[in-house]
C-alpha positions in Angstrom: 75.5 99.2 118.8 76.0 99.6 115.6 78.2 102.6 113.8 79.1 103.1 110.4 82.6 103.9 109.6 82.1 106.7 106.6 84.8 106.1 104.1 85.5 104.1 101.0 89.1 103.4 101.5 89.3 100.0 103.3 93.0 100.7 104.3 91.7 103.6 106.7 88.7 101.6 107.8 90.8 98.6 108.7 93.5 101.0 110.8 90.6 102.3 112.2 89.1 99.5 113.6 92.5 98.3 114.9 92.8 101.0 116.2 89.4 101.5 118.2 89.9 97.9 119.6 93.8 98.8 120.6 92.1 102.0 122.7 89.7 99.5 124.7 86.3 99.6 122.0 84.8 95.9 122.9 82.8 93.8 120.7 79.5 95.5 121.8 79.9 98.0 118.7 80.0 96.5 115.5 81.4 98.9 112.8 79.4 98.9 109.5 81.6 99.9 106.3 80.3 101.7 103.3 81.2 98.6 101.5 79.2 96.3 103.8 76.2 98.4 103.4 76.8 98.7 99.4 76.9 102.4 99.1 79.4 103.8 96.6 78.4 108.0 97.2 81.1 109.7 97.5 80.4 113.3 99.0 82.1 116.5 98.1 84.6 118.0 100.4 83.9 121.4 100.5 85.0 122.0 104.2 88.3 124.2 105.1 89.7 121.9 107.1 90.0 118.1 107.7 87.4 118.7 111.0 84.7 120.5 108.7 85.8 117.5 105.7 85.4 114.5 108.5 82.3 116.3 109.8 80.4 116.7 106.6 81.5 112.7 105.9 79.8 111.8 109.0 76.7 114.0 107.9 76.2 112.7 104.8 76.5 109.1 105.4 74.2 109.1 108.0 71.5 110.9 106.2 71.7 108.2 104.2 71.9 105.2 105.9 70.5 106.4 109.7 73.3 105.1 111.2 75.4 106.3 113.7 78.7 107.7 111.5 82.0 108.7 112.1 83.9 110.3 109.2 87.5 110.6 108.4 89.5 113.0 106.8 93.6 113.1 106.7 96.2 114.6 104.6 100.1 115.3 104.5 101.3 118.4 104.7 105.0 118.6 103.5 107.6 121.6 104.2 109.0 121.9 100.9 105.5 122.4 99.2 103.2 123.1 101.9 100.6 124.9 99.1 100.5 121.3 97.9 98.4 118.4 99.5 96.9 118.8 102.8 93.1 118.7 102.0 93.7 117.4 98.6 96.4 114.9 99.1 94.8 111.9 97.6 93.7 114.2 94.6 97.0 116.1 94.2 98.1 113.3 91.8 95.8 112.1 89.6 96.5 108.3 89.7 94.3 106.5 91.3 96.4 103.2 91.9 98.4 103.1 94.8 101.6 102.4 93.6 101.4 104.9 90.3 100.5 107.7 93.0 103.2 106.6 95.1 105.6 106.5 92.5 104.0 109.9 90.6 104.4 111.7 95.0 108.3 110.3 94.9 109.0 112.2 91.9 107.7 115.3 92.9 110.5 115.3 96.0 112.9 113.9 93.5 116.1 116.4 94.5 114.5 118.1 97.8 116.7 117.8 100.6 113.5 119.2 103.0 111.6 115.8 103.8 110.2 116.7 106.7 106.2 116.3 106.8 102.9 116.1 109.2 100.1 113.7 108.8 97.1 114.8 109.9 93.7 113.2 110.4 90.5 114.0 111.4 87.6 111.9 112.6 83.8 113.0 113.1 80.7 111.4 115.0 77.3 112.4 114.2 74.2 110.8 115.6 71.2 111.3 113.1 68.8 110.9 116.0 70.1 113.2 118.5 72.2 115.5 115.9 75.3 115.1 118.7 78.6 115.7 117.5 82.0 115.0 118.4 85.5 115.9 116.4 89.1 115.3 117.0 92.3 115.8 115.3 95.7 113.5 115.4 98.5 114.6 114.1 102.5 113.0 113.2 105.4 114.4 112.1 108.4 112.9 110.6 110.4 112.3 107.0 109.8 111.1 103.5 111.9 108.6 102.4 113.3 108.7 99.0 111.5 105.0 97.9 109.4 102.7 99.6 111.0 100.5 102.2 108.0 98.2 102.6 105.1 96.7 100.5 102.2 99.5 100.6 99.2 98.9 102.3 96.2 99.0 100.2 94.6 102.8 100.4 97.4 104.2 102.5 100.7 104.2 100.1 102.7 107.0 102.1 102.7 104.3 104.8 105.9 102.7 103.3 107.9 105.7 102.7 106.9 108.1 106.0 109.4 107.5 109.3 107.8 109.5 112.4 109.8 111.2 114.0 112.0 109.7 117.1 111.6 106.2 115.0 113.7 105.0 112.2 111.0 102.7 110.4 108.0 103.9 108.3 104.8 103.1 109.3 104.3 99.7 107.3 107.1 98.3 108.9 105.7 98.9 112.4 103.2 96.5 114.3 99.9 97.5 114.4 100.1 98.6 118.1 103.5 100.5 117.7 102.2 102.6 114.8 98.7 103.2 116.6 100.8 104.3 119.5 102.4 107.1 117.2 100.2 107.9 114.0 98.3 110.8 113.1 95.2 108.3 112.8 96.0 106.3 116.0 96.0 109.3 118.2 92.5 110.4 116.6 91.3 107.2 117.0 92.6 107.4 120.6 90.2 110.5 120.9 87.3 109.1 119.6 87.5 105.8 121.2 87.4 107.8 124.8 84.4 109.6 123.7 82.4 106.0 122.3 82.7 105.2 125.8 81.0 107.6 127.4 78.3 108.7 124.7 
């Protein structure tokens, strides 16, 4: 079986599939990437929430390729500024470069002694031939740090400065299976991994 995993940013594809194989996904479903397949589309999200942003990811990608999709959307939301981010998290700061948005987010909480945040994410089947749908929602709360405390993983730079709560590392400095055990996107993955099995 093959299923297309509908977003650009490698970082979230990558946790994803670690993530799907952690929760007991075997090698019988290979998982396609946007990059694999060469498509650079990038749909608007129009939706109100991450579900209806994941969801239309999943839609649109598999109009186009007629695969099996599963999108994924995920934001932070942050107490001190919680009109800020959430659906637009990545495009709240204009930088597109990982450590320039990193170091552009940092200065925006420069001063704030409110650190406390909630990742969520999102994640969306849709089958083009059957039209069947299926959508979850993970969520984590914990801190921001004031500067990053490991090297940022590629796509995902508020991994290095976020500690969940009842931990006192940020995700980058976990192992893979300790921070799919806790994270926003590990528990959605969770979700979706126990419906792949029985679809």
């Amino acid at each position: 079986m093959k299923i297309l995993l509908a977003t650009g940013n490698e970082g979230k594809r990558n946790e994803m599939v670690e993530a799907f194989r952690v929760h007991g996904l075997g090698e019988d479903i290979e998982f396609a990437s946007l990059k694999d397949l060469g498509r650079t589309e990038d749909p608007e999200e129009t939706g109100a929430t991450f579900e209806e942003n994941a969801l239309l990811k999943a839609k649109f990608f598999a109009g186009l390729t007629g695969l099996p999709s599963i999108g994924e959307d995920s934001g932070l939301i942050l107490d001190a500024c919680p009109e800020k981010f959430g659906l637009r998290t990545r495009r709240e700061i204009g930088e597109k470069e990982d450590g320039a948005w990193l170091g552009a987010f940092l200065k925006l909480l420069e001063g704030e002694t409110n650190r406390k945040a909630t990742f969520y994410s999102s994640m969306a089947y849709f089958d083009p031939e059957t039209a069947k749908t299926y959508t979850c929602l993970g969520e984590c709360s914990g801190v921001i740090t004031e500067k990053p405390e490991t090297e940022m993983e590629p796509g995902i730079p508020v991994s290095a400065v976020f500690i969940p709560d009842g931990h006192d590392i940020v995700y980058s400095a976990m192992t893979k299976e300790s921070k799919n055990a806790v994270s926003h996107r590990g528990w959605s993955a969770h979700a979706m991994a126990e419906f792949l099995k029985t679809r």
